[in-house]
C-alpha positions in Angstrom: 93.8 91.0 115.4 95.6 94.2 114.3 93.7 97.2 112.9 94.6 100.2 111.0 92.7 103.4 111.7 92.5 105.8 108.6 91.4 109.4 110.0 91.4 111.9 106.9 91.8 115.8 107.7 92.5 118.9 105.1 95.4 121.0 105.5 96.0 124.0 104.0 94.7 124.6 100.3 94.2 121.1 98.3 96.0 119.4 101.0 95.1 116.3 103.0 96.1 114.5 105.8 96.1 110.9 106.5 96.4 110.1 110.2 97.4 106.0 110.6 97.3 104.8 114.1 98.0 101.0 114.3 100.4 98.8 112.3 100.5 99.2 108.3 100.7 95.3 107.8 99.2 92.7 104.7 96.6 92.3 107.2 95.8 95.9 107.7 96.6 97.8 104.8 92.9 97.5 102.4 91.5 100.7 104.4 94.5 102.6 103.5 94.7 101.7 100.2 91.4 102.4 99.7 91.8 105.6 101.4 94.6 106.8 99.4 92.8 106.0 95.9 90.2 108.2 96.5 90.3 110.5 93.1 89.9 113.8 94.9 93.2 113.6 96.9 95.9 115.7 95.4 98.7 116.6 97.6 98.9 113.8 100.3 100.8 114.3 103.8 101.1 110.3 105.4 100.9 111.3 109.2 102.7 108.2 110.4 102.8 109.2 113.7 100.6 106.1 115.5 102.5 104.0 113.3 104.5 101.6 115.1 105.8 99.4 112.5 105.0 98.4 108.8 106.3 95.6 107.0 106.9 95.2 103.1 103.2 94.9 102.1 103.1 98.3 103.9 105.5 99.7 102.6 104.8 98.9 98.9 101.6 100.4 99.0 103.3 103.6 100.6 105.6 104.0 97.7 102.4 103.0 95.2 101.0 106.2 96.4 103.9 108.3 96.1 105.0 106.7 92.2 101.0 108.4 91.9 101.8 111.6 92.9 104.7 111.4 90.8 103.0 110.9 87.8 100.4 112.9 88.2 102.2 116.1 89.7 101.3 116.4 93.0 103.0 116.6 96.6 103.3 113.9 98.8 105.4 113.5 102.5 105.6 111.3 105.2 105.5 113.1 108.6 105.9 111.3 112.2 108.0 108.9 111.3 109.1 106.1 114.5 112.4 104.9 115.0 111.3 101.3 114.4 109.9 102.3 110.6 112.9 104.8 110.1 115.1 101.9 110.2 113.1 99.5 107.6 112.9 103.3 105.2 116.6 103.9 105.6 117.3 99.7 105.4 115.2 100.0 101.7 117.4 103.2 100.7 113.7 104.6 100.6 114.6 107.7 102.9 116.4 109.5 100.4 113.3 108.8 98.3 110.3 109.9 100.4 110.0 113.7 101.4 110.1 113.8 105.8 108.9 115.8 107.9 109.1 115.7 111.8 105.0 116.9 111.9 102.0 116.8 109.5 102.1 120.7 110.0 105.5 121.0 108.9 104.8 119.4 105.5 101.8 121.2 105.5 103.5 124.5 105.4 106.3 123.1 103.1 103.5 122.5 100.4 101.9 125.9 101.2 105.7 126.9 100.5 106.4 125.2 97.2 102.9 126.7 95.9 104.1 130.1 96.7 107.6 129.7 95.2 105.6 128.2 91.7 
């Protein structure tokens, strides 16, 4: 059976990291959820780096937690992103949605960046 491992870390400031190792599937996706509902998160970095694939379920509840951040003002990126979920963001058109970074620590800095600029 596949399983999702949801490891949370801080970044800088009000920043956390969620590192997903394991597929984000309909059968895997109730700890992340859960994870990203949590009502102290504010600015969110999705370290997708042990990701190696995610189907629609997956993907839904990806952009349910960046329509959140939306709403409520905060900062949100993906970071780590394979080649095999590149193609189903850019497939979806949801690449020119989602803010990317190459490494957590990159969109870590970019949102210690944007705070500074504010």
């Amino acid at each position: 059976m596949e399983k999702l491992d949801v490891r949370r870390t801080a970044g800088t400031g009000d920043t956390t990291i969620l590192q997903l190792q394991g597929p984000l599937t309909m059968a895997t996706l109730f700890d992340f959820q859960s994870a990203v509902r949590q009502p102290d998160l504010k600015n969110l970095i999705l370290d997708l780096t042990g990701v190696p694939y995610i189907d629609s379920a997956g993907l839904g509840v990806i952009l349910s937690a960046w329509a959140h951040s939306q709403r409520t003002g905060s900062k949100f990126a993906v970071a780590g992103v394979s080649d095999r979920v590149r193609v189903l963001l850019d497939v979806t058109k949801v690449d020119s949605m989602l803010p990317q970074f190459a490494t957590a620590e990159e969109a870590d800095q970019s949102f210690k960046g944007a705070a500074a600029s504010s």
